[in-house]
Structures are given as structure tokens and as C-alpha cells.
C-alpha positions in Angstrom: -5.0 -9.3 -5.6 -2.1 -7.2 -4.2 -0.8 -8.9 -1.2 1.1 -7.6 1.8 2.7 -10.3 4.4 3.7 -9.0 8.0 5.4 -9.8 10.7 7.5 -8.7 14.0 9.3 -11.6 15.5 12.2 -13.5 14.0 10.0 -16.3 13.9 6.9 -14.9 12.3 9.3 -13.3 9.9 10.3 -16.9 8.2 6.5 -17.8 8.5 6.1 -14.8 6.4 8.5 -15.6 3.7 7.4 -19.0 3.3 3.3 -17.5 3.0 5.1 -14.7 0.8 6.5 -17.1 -1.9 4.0 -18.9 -2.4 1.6 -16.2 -2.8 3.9 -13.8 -4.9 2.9 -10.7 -1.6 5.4 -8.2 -0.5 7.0 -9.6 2.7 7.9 -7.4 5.6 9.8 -7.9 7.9 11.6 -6.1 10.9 15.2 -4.7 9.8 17.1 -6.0 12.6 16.4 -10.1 12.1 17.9 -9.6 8.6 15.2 -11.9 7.1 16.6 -12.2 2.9 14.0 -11.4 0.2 11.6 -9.3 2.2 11.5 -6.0 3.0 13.0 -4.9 5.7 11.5 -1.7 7.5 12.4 0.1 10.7 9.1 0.6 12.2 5.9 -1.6 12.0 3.2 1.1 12.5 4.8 3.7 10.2 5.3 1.3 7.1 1.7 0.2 7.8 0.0 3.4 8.0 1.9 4.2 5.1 1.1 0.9 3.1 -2.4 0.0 4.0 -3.9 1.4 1.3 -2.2 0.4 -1.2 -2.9 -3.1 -0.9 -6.3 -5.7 -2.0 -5.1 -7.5 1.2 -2.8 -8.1 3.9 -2.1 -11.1 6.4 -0.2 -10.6 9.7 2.2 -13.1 11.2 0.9 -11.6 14.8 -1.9 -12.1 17.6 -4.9 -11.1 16.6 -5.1 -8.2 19.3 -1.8 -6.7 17.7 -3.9 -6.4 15.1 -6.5 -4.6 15.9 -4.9 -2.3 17.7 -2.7 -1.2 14.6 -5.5 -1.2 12.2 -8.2 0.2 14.2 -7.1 4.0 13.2 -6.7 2.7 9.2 -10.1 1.3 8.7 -12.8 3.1 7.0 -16.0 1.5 5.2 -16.2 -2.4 4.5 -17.1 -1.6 0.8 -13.2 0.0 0.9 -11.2 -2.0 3.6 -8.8 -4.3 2.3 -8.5 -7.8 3.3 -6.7 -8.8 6.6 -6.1 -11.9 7.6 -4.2 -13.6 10.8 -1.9 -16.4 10.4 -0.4 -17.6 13.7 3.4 -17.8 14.3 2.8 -21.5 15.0 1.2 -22.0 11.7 -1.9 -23.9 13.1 -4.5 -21.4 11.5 -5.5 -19.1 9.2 -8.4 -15.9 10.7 -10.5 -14.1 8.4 -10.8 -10.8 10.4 -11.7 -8.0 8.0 -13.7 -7.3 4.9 -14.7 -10.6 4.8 -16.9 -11.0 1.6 -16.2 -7.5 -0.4 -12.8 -7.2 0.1 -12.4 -11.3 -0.2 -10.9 -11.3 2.9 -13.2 -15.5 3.3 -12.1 -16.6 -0.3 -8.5 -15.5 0.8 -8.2 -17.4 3.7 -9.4 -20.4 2.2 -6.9 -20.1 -0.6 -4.8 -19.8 2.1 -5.4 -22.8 4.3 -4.9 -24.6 1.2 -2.1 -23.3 -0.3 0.1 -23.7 3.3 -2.1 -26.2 5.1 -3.7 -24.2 7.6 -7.2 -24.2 9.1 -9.3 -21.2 8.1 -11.1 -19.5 10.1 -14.6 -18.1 8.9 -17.3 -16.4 11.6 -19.5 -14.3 9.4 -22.8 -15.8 10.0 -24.0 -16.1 6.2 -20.8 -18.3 5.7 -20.8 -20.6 8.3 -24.5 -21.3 7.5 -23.9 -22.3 4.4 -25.6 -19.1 3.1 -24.5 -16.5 0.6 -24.8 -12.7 1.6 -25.7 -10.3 -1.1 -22.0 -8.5 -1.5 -20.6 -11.9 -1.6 -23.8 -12.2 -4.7 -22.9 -8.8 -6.1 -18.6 -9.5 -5.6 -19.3 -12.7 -7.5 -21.5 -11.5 -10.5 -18.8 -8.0 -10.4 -21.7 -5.7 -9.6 -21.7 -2.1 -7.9 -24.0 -2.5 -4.9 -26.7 0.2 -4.5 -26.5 0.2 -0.3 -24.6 -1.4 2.0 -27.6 -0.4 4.7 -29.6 -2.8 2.1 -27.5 -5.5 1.6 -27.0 -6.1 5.4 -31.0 -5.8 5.7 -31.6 -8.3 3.0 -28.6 -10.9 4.0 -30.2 -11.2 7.7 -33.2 -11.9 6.2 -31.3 -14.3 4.5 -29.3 -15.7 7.5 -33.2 -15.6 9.4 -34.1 -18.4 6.8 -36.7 -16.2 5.4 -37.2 -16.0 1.7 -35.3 -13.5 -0.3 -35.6 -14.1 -4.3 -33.0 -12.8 -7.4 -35.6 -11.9 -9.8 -34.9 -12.3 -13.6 -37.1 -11.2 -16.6 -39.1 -15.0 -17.7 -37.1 -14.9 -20.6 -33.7 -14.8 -18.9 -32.2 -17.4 -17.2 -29.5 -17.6 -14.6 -26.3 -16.9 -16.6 -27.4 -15.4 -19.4 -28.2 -11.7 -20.0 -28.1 -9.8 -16.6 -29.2 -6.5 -18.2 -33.3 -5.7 -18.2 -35.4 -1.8 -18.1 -38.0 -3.3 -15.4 -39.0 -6.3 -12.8 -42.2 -7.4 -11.9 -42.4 -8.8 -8.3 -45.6 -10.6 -7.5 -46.1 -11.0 -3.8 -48.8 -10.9 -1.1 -46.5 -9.2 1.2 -46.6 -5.6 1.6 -43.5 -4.4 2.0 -40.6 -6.1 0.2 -37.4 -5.6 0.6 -35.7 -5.0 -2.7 -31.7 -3.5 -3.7 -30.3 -3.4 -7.1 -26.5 -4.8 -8.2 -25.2 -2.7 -11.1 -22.7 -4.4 -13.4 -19.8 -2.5 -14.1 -19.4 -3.0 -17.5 -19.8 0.3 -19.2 -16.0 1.8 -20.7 -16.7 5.6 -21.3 -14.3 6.7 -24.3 -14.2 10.7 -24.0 -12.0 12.9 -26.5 -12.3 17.0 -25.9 -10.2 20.0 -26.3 -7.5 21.0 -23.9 -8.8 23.0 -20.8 -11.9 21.6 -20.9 -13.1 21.8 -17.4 -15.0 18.7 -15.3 -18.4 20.4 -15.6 -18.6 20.7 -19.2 -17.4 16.8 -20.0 -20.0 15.5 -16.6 -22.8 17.7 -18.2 -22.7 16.0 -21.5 -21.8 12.6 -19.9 -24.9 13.0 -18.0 -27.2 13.6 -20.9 -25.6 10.7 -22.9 -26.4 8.2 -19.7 -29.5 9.6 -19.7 -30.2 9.3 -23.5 -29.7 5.2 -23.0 -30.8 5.2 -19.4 -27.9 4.1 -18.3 -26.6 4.2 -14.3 -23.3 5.9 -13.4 -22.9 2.7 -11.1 -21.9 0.8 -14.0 -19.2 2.8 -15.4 -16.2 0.5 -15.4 -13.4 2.6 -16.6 -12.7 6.2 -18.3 -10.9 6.2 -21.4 -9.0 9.0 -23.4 -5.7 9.2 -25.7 -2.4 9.9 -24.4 -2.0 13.3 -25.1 -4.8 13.7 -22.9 -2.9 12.4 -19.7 -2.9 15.2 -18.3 -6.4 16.8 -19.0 -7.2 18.1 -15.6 -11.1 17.9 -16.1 -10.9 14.0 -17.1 -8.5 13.1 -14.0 -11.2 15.0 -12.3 -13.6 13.4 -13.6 -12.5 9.7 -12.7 -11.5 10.8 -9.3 -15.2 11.9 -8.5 -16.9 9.0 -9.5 -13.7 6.7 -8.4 -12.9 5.1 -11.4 -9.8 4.3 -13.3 -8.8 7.1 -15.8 -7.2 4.6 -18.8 -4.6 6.5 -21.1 -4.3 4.5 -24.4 -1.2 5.3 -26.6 -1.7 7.0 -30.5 0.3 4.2 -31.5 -2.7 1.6 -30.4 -5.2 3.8 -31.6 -4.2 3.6 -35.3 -4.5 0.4 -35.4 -8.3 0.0 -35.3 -9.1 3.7 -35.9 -9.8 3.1 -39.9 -12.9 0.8 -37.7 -14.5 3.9 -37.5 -15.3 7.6 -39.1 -12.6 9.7 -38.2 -11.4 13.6 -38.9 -8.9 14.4 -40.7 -8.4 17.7 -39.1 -8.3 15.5 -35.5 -5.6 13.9 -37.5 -3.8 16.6 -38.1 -3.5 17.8 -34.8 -2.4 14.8 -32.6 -1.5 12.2 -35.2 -4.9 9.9 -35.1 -8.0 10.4 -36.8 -10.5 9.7 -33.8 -10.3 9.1 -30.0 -13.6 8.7 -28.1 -14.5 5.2 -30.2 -10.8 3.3 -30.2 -10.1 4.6 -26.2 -13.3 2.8 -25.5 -13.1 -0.4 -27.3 -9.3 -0.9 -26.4 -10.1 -0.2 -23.0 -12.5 -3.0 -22.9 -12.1 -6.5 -22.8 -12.8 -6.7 -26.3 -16.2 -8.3 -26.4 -19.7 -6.5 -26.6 -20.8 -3.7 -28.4 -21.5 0.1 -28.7 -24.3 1.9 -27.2 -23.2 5.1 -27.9 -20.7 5.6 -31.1 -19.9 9.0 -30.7 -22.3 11.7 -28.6 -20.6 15.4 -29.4 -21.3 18.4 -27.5 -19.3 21.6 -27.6 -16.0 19.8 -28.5 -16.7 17.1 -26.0 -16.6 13.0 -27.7 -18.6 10.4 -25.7 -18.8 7.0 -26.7 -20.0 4.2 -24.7 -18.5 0.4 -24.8 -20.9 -2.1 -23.2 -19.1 -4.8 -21.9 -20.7 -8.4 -22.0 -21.5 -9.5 -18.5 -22.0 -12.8 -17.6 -22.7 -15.6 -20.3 -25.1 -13.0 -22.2 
């Protein structure tokens, strides 16, 4: 997790580097206190607007209604909001106060309490209960969620005491294989709430000629998902070869279903491409035999298998690594 410490007083400002270091965040801290090892910025609200984004979390050395204020224009979705966390100048306590269990904003600020002996500060209901919500169930199993609108329906049902179950096929048990093609629920009730948590552990490998454009490369993903019935929820990453970097259609691609686009160098690629059945003529023209197959595996964590070795349509190469997930 990318970390970003802040602070506005001279005091907060050495809280802030003693958090910082032993954190490993970015420390910032006003220019005129001249606080070493942190960086030192003019203006609080224009580094943070700048800088919100482009941190997993941030903690503030500030009152909470400093806060608010600053971030209240930044904030957008809870299934996007990066942490934020309060730590008091007096070092007595540690606040949870935004994306709590997506963003990890609760398991931060216990890692926090501990790490600089604070008392953490938790109010989400499900938490304090002693109960687990259903994105802190689909953050901790590294599944997409289908709706937010249904995972705050089911956790209140949850935090209601009522019964909520996570079915598994008989044969599976908890820990082992995630994956099934259908659930039977057997109930008296009529209406049952139910929301799906899609693993993302599908690495999409895609080679294609240059120029091809996002529509052509979607159309023939698409069919290949389809072909294995597969959900576009679960892609993990986007792979392709380094002379492909700059493939418009492919960044376009990852940037419409908001996924990492993964460039993997030639020089990787040979050695496993003799792993699979390669072109010369591919060879000849950017120095490696194949492309789809090797971008997906390296991009991977290196254990599972192939669902898809190589789907080709009109110069497009799909193949599709499935990652394992879970103890399966």
C-alpha cells in the first residue's frame, strides 16, 4: 500500500516523520518548519488535490474536521476512495474515517495502533460487532464485487443478526476451489438475497498487428470469454510484448475495463517461448516467435493453467492464463 503522511503544524510535522519511517509513506510537511526527510510543499490543499489519487492511503496529522473539509471535493465512490486515516498531534489515537473495508482504511489503522502505539478507532457497524461485511469478504478472498447497492443490502442483514450464507458446491470446501458454473440454494424463503464475488484471476495475453483498433481486439475478446463463459469481472491484468507499448487499441482497451496494461520485454519472452508453438514469420518481424501465450503466463504469478492457448481472429492473439485462487 502506497502511503501518504500529512501534516500542518510544526508539531504534527515530527508526528508525521516518526509514522512515516516506520511505515516507509511519503511525508509532507509544510515548507516553512523545515522538517528533514519529508517533503516539503508550499500549499496543503494544492499538493493534496494534486496527490490524492495517487495514493492506496493517506493519514493526516490534523483534526478530523480539517479533514473533511479538504477531502470532501476529492472523494468519489467507496469502491475507489483511498484510505484516510486521522492521527492526533498528541498521538493518543488512531481514526479510521474513510473507505474503511475496500480501501483497508480498518486493517490500516490497526496496523497502525500497533506499529506506534495508538488506539484505533473503528465505527463501521459490521466491525465493532464483531461481524464481517461482504467487501471486507470479497477484499479478503481478492474478488471483484458485482454491486455495492448489494453488498450494503446483504451486510445489514448481516449486522440485523439475520442469516446470510456463502454457498459452495458440496464438494468444495472452504479454501479450496472458489470457481463453480452453478449454485443451488434451498430455502423456504421467497425472496433471497443473493450477490456474486468474481475472482480476479484471469491474465489476458493479446498479440495483434499495429493499428489495430479497440473494437476489433474487444470483439474477439468477447467471443473468447464467451467460448469458456468466463466474466470480464475477473480479468486481472492485460498483457502484450514491448513493441506493443504503444498499441493505441490495447491501452484503450485496459483503460475501459480499468485494468493494468502489462508490457513484457522480447528478452523475457524468449525465454519460455520454445514452451509453446510459435511463427517463424512472427519471429522475423519483432525478434520472438510468439506473444499472446508467454505475455500471459509471465504476467501471472506463475501458478495455474491455460484456458485459452491461443484464440485467433483477423490477426488478433488471445490467450487466457487462469490464475489459481485460493488453496484450489
Amino acid at each position: 500500500m502506497r502511503l501518504a503522511i500529512w501534516s500542518v503544524t510544526r508539531g504534527a510535522g515530527r508526528v508525521a516523520k516518526k509514522i512515516g519511517d516506520k511505515l516507509e509513506g511519503d511525508i509532507y510537511t509544510l515548507k516553512k518548519f523545515e522538517v528533514e526527510g519529508t517533503i516539503q510543499i508550499e500549499n496543503f490543499t494544492e499538493e493534496l488535490e494534486r496527490e490524492f489519487n495517487s495514493y492506496d492511503g493517506h493519514i493526516f496529522i490534523m483534526a478530523t474536521g480539517i479533514v473533511i473539509r479538504k477531502i470532501a471535493p476529492l472523494i468519489k465512490s467507496k469502491d475507489i476512495d483511498p484510505a484516510v486515516l486521522i492521527v492526533d498531534e498528541g498521538e493518543n489515537f488512531v481514526i479510521s474515517l474513510l473507505s474503511g473495508h475496500i480501501g483497508g482504511a480498518n486493517e490500516l489503522t490497526y496496523k497502525v495502533a500497533q506499529t506506534c502505539s495508538l488506539l484505533p478507532i473503528i465505527t463501521t457497524s459490521s466491525d465493532v460487532t464483531g461481524k464481517i461485511a461482504i467487501d471486507t469478504l470479497a477484499q479478503k478472498l481478492n474478488c471483484e464485487m458485482e454491486s455495492l447497492t448489494k453488498a450494503k443490502e446483504l451486510t445489514s442483514l448481516i449486522v440485523d443478526n439475520k442469516k446470510v450464507d456463502v454457498l459452495l458446491p458440496q464438494n468444495v470446501k472452504v479454501g479450496e476451489s472458489k470457481n463453480s458454473s452453478g449454485v443451488v440454494v434451498v430455502s423456504n424463503k421467497k425472496n433471497i438475497d443473493v450477490m456474486r464475488l468474481y475472482p480476479k484471476n484471469l491474465i489476458i495475453g493479446v498479440g495483434c498487428r499495429r493499428g489495430t483498433p479497440k473494437e476489433e481486439i474487444k470483439k474477439a475478446l468477447e467471443e473468447v470469454m464467451k467460448k469458456h463463459n468466463l466474466a470480464y469481472e475477473s480479468i486481472k491484468k492485460i498483457a502484450t510484448v514491448d513493441i506493443k507499448s504503444d498499441e493505441v487499441g490495447l491501452i484503450e482497451l485496459a483503460k475501459e475495463f480499468d485494468r493494468e496494461l502489462v508490457i513484457i520485454s522480447r528478452e523475457e519472452i524468449k525465454k519460455v517461448e520454445d514452451r509453446f508453438i510459435g511463427s517463424e514469420f512472427v519471429k522475423k518481424q519483432i525478434g520472438v516467435t510468439c506473444v499472446s501465450e508467454p505475455c500471459a503466463l509471465l504476467a501471472s504469478g506463475g501458478e495455474g493453467k491455460f484456458l485459452e492457448q491461443k484464440y485467433i481472429q483477423s490477426g488478433i492473439t488471445i490467450s487466457i492464463y487462469e490464475e489459481k485462487f485460493g488453496d484450489e
